[in-house]
N, C-alpha and C positions, 0 to 999 in steps of 0.2 A: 504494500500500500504506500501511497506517494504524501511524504508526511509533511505539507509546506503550511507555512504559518508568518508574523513576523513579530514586531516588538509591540506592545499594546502599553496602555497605561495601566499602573496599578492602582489608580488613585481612587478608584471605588471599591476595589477588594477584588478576591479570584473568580468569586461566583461572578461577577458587570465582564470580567475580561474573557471568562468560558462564552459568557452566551456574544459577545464583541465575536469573539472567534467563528462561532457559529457564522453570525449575518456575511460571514465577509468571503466561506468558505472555508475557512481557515481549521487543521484538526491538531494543532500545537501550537504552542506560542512562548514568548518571550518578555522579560519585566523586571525592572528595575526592583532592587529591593528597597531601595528609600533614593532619595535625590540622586541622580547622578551626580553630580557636584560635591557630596557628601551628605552628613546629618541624620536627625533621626527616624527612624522607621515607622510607619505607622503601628497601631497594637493590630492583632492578629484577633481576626471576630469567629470565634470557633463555629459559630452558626452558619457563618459565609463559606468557611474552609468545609462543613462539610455538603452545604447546595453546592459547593462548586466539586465537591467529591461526585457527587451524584451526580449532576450535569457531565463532567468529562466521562463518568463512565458510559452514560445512555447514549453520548454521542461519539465514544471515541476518538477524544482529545487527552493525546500522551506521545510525548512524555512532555513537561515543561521545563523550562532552561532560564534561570535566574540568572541575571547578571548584578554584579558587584558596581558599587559606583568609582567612575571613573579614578575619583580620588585616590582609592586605595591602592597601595603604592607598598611594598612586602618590603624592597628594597634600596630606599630613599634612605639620603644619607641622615637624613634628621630623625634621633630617635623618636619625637615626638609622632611624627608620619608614622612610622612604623607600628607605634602602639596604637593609632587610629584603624592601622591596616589590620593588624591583628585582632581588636576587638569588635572591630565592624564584623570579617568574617565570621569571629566562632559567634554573634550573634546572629546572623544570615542563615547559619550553618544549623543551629539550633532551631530557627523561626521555620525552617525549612522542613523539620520534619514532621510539621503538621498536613503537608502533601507529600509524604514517602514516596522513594521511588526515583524521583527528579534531578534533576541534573544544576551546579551551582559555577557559573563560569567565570573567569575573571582573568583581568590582563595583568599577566606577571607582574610586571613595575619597568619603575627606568632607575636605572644606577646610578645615576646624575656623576658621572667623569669617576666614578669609585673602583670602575671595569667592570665587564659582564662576570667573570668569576666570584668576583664577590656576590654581585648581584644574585646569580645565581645559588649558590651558598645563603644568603640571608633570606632567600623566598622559600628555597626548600627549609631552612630552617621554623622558620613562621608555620610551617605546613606541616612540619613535626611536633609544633606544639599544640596544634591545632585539631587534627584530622580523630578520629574515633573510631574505632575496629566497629561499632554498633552502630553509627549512623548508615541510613540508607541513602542518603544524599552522595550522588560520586562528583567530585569538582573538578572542573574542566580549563586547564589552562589554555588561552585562545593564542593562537598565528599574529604574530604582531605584522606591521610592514616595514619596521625598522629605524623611523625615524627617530634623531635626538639620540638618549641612549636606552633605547626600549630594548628587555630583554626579550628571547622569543622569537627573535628576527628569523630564526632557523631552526630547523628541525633534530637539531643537533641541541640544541640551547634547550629545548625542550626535553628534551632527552636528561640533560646532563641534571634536570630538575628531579625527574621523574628519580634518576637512579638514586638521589639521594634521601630518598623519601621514605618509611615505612609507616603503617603497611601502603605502600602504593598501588593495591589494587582498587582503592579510592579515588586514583587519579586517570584523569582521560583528558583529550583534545578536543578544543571547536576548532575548527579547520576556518578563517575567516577567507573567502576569494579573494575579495580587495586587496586585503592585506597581503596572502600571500601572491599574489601576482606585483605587486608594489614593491614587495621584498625579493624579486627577483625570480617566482617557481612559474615557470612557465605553461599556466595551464589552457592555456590557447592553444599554442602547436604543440605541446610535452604532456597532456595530462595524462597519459599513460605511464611515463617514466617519471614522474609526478607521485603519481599514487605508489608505484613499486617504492620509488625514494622514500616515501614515508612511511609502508610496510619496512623495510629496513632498518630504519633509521629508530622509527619509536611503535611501530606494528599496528597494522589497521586493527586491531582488537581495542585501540586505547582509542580508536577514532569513535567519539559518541554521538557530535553536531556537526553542522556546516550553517557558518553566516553566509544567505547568499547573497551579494554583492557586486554589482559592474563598479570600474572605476574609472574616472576622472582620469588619471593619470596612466604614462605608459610602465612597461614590463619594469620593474628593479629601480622605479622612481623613489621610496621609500618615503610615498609622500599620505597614504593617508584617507582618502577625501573619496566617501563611495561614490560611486550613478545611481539612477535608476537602471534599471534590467533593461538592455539593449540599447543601453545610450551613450554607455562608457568604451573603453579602452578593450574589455573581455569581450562583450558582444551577447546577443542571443547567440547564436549558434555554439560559439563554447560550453555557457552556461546550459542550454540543454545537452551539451555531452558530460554536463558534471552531473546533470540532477539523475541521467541517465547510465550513468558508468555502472558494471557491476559491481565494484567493490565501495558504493557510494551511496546507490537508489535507495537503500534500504534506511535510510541515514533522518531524523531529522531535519530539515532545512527551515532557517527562522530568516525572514528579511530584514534588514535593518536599511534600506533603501531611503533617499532623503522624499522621505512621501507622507501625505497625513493620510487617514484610515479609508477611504474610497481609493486612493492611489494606490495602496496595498491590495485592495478586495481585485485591482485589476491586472495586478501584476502575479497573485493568486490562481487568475482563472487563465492569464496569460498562461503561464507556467503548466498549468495541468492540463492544457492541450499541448504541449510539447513532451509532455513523462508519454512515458510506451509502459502500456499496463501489461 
């Protein structure tokens, strides 16, 4: 089944964002866990969490994929940042399992000139103190596209997080387009040595999302800045050989496309006339 969806608001609760999903066609979705900018969370209305139980199940909307606000930063050189990164997530991570199951993804950090080594050292770090053999929530480090000193940039950097992490069977991939085509992976003419690269590298087993995203910019810009679908730099026709790849169709796909919620419902219906059922 062809699982596309894209970012909703949270700002009325799960159960306003399942039936949003609904109108729009949408059988996943994606959602801020408080500001992207930072700050506090709204409280969690147990009554909402379980219509919205009910709802996703009678319509089969799953899985859901929480993003982390932009802010949060595992690896900033200022301890202060740091202890915001860390108690933002283990509270995300906790709020999270009143929908078991789900997926919590978030952009590594940027080492601000410290080097990606440490960087990466201080995020898997944060993720060891963090992470819980019991939670059902798996957290998903995202494909950055390399700008500045963003960790991530590579599938190797990803890697070097994973390995230092236990238990790491907690940890998975959003696979961002933009980004990784921004950061140099060439999935216009290579997404087949693309995807083997990353079976190698960190194993499509760890691959659990795909942002789907055209970009603004060309191949290894490492500049950032999505399209809408078919307007950017990837193209329709790649991006229907991504939604369509084997080792990929099976994949949730959330849009993060610069669109408000009618732009998404058509970029939606766009899309699922290009999947091959």
């Amino acid at each position: 089944m062809f699982r596309i969806g894209c970012h909703l608001s949270a700002s009325k609760g799960f159960f306003a964002m399942g039936r949003e999903a609904i109108r729009i066609g949408a059988n996943t979705f994606q959602f801020f866990t408080r500001n992207p900018r930072g700050g506090s969370a709204r409280e969690i209305d147990e009554k909402d969490v379980a219509a919205f139980l009910a709802l996703a199940k009678e319509n089969d909307i799953s899985p859901i994929v929480a993003h982390a606000p932009y802010t949060l930063n595992a690896c900033a050189a200022d301890a202060g940042i740091r202890r915001f990164a860390f108690e933002t997530m283990a509270d995300d991570l906790r709020r999270m399992e009143y929908v078991p199951g789900n997926f919590y993804n978030f952009h590594p950090g940027s080492h601000v000139q410290q080097g990606a080594e440490t960087g990466i050292r201080m995020i898997a770090e944060m993720l060891n103190r963090i992470l819980k053999p019991e939670q059902s929530t798996v957290v998903l480090l995202e494909t950055m596209a390399g700008k500045g000193s963003e960790v991530g940039r590579t599938f190797d950097e990803l890697r070097a997080i994973i390995d230092r992490v236990e238990p790491n069977n907690l940890l998975g991939v959003c696979l961002d387009t933009c980004h990784i085509f921004d950061g140099g992976y060439d999935v216009v003419e290579r997404l087949d040595e693309i995807v083997a690269e990353f079976d190698r590298v960190i194993g499509l087993e760890r691959l659990r999302a795909v942002h789907l995203n055209d970009s603004l910019n060309t191949l290894g810009s490492h500049k950032d800045r999505h399209a809408k679908i078919g307007e950017g730099k990837i193209g329709l026709e790649a991006i229907t050989r991504i939604i369509n790849h084997p080792a990929l169709r099976h994949l949730p796909f959330n849009l993060e496309t610069p669109n408000e919620i009618d732009g998404y419902a058509a970029e939606i219906k766009l899309l699922k006339a290009h999947y091959k059922d």
